[in-house]
C-alpha positions in Angstrom: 112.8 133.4 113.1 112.9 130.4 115.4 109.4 129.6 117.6 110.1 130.0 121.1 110.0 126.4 122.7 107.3 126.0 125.7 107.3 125.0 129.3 105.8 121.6 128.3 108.6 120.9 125.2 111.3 121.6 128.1 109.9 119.7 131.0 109.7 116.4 128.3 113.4 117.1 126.8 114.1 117.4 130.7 112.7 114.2 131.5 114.2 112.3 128.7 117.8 113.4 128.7 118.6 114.5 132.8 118.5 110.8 133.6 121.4 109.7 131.3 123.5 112.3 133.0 121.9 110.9 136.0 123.8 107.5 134.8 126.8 109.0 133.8 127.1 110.5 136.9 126.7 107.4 138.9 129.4 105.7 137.1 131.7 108.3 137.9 130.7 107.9 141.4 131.6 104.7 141.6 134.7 104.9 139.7 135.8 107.8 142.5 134.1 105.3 145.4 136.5 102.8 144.4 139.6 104.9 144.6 140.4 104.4 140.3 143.1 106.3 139.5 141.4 109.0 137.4 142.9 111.6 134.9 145.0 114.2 136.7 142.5 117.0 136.0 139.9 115.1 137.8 141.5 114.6 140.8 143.9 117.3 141.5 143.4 119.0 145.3 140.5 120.0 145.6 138.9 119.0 142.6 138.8 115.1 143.6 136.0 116.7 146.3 134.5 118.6 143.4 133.8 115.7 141.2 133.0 113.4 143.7 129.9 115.5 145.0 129.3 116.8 141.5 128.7 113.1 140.7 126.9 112.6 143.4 124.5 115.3 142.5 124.2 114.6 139.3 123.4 110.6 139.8 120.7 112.0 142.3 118.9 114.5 139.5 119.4 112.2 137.0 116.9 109.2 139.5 115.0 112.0 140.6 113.4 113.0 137.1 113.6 109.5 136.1 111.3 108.3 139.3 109.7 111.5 139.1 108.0 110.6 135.5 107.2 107.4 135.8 103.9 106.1 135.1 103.1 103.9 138.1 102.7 106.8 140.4 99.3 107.4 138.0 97.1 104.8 139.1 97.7 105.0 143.2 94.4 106.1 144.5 94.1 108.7 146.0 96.5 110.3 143.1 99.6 111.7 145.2 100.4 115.1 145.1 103.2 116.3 143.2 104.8 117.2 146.6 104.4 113.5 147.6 105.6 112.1 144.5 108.7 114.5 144.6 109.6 112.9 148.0 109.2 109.4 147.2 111.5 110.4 144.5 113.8 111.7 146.4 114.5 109.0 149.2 114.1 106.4 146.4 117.1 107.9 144.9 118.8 108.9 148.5 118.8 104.6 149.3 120.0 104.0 145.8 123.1 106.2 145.3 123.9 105.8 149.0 123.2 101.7 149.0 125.7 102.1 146.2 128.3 104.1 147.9 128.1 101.2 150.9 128.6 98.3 148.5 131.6 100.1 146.6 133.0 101.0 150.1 132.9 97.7 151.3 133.9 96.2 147.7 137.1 98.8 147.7 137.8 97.0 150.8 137.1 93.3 149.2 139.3 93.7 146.0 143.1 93.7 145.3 144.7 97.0 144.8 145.2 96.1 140.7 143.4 99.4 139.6 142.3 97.3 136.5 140.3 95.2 138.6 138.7 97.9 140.6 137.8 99.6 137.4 135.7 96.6 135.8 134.7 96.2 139.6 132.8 99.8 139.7 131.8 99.8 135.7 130.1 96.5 136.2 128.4 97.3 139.4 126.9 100.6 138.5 125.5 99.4 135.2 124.3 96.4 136.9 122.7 98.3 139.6 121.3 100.9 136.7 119.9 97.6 134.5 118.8 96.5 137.8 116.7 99.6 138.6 115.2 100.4 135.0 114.0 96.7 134.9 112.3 97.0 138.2 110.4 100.3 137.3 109.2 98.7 134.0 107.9 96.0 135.9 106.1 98.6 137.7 104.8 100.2 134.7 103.4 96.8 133.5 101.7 96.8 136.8 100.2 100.1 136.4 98.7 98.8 132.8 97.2 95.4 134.4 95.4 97.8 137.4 94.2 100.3 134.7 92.4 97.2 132.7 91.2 96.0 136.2 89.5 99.5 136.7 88.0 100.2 133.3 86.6 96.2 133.6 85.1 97.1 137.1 83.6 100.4 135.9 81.8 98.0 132.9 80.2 96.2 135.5 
């Protein structure tokens, strides 16, 4: 008989694997942004609108959970609410996926029509942006450890 899993057990599976679909999804975006000529099946009629807001979606869940649960938001004082934290969440990855979708507009604009081009163009830019993003919130993590010290030496004195 299998043991049912909890609340907790989900919420942490949540939290580790929505934010690679998160990334996924933001490559996809801006392989659409920049008009790459995608499989048939992705961009058929209707289904071009489809996958372009499904992408969208998904990048935004993805940085959601991933903001969501990091470990800075743990040592600002007073402790934000939950509600709080979801909304600084939210609009941090609001400016991200839409600061994305202005550059690869205006890059679509900037770069031949070789689909090739445009391709490395929107693969290289969203993992930059993604590398550019993880290493700024693990600088903010290190942060968080140097202000915890700084409290536990303060509350020795």
């Amino acid at each position: 008989m299998a043991t049912p899993i909890s609340v907790r057990e989900v919420r942490k599976i949540l939290a580790k694997y929505l934010p690679y679909g998160g990334a996924f999804g933001f490559s996809m975006l801006s392989l659409h942004s920049m008009n790459v000529p995608l499989p048939h099946f992705l961009t058929a009629g209707r289904i071009g609108h489809i996958v372009f807001h499904g992408s969208l979606c998904l990048s935004n869940i993805g940085m959601v959970v991933y903001v969501f649960n990091r470990g800075v938001f743990d040592v600002i004082q007073p402790k934000p609410s939950p509600q709080k934290r979801l909304l600084w969440s939210v609009f941090g990855s609001i400016m991200m996926n839409l600061g994305s979708l202005l550059f690869w507009a205006i890059s679509k604009e900037l770069c031949p029509r070789n689909s090739f081009f445009r391709t490395v163009v929107a693969i290289s830019s969203s993992a930059g942006f993604l590398v550019i993003a993880t290493d700024y919130f693990n600088v903010m993590d290190e942060l968080k450890k140097a202000v915890v010290v700084d409290r536990e030496i303060i509350s020795e004195e």
